[in-house]
N, C-alpha and C positions, 0 to 999 in steps of 0.2 A: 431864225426869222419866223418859221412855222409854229414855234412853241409862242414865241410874242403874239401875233397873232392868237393864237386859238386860247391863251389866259387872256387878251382883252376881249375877246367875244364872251368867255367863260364870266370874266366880270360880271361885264355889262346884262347876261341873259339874269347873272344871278342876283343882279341888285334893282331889274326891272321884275323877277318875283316878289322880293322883299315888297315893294307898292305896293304889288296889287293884294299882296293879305293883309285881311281884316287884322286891324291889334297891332298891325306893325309899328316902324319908328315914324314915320309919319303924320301918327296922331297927334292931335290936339290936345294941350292940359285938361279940356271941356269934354273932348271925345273918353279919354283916358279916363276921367273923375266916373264918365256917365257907365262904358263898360263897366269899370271898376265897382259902381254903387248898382248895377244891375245886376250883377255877378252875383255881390252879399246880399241884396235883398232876397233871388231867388236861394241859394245855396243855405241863406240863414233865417230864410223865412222874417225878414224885416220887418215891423210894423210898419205902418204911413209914416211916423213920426219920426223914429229912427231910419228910413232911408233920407225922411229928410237932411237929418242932421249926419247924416253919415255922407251923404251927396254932398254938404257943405265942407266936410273934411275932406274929403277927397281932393275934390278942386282946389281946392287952400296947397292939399301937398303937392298936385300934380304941377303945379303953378311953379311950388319951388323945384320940384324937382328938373322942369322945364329951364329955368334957369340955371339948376344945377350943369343941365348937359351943356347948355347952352356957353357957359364960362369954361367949363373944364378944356374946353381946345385941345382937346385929343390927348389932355392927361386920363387918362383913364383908372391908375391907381389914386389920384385926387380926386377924382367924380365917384369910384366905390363909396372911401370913405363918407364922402359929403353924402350920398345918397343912405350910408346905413345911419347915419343922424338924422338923416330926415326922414325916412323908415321909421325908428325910432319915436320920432315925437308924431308921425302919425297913430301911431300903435298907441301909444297914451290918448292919445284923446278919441281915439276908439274905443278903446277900453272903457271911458266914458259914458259910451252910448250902449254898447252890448251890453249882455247879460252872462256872466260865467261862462254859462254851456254856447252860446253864441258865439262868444272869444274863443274858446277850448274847439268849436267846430271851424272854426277859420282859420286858426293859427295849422290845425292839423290838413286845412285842404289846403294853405298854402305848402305846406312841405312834403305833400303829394307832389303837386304841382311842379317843384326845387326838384324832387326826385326824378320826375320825368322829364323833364328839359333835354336833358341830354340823349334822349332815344326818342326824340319828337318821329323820324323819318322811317323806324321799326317799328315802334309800339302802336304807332296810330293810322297804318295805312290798312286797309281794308284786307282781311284776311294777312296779317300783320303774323310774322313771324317770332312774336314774343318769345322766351323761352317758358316753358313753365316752371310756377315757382317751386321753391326746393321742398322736397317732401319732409311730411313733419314722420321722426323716425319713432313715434309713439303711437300713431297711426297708423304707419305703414304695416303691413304682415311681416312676420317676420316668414325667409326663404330659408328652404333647408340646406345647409349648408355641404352637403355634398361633394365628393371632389369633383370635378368631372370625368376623371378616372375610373370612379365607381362605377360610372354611367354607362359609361362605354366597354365595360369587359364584357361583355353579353357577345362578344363576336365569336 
């Protein structure tokens, strides 16, 4: 009874955080397009022109994709799919509006982005217990290789 109990509080606390963050599931096709076209303009340094027409793609996919979630009724391996076609032909008509290195620099902060997902609650809390990254062994010094035997006969 105490475990029912303390997982529907545990829910409930945990789906009243989901609201209150910015970017959640909550947004708007117009909220999502608008993040999303503010995101690329700063990150890609967008002209006027091209946030335009990239604000207008946006909303165009967020629209579907909003109805993507909306249909899927908790298939969730049908709403993947449906959403990497629609991924997909948003990436085309991006591509459209970018310039090479603009594509090449978005496609790679999205996959930053993919990367960190899953250590949201480590990597980003303030004095974050990251690990540090693996040492390049070309760089490194090289240590003498000693036994520790050696070391220690001195007694």
């Amino acid at each position: 009874m105490r475990t029912t109990i303390l997982l529907a509080l545990f829910l409930a606390l945990g789906a009243f955080a989901l609201q209150a963050q910015p970017g959640g599931r909550n947004m708007s096709p117009e909220q999502r397009a608008e993040q999303q076209t503010a995101q690329m303009t700063e990150k890609l340094s967008l002209s006027e022109a091209q946030a335009g027409k990239v604000g207008e793609i946006n909303l165009k996919y967020a629209k579907k994709m909003q109805e993507a979630r909306e249909a899927a009724d908790g298939d969730w391996e049908a709403m993947r799919a449906t959403m990497g076609t629609i991924r997909a032909e948003q990436d085309k008509e991006l591509q459209t509006v970018l310039t090479e290195e603009q594509w090449q620099q978005w496609t790679k902060y999205r996959e930053e982005q993919r990367a960190n997902r899953g250590n949201w609650g480590r990597d980003n809390a303030p004095g974050g217990d990251k690990p540090a990254p693996p040492a390049d062994p070309e760089k490194t010094p090289k240590k003498d290789k000693k036994k520790a035997s050696d070391t220690t006969n001195d007694q």
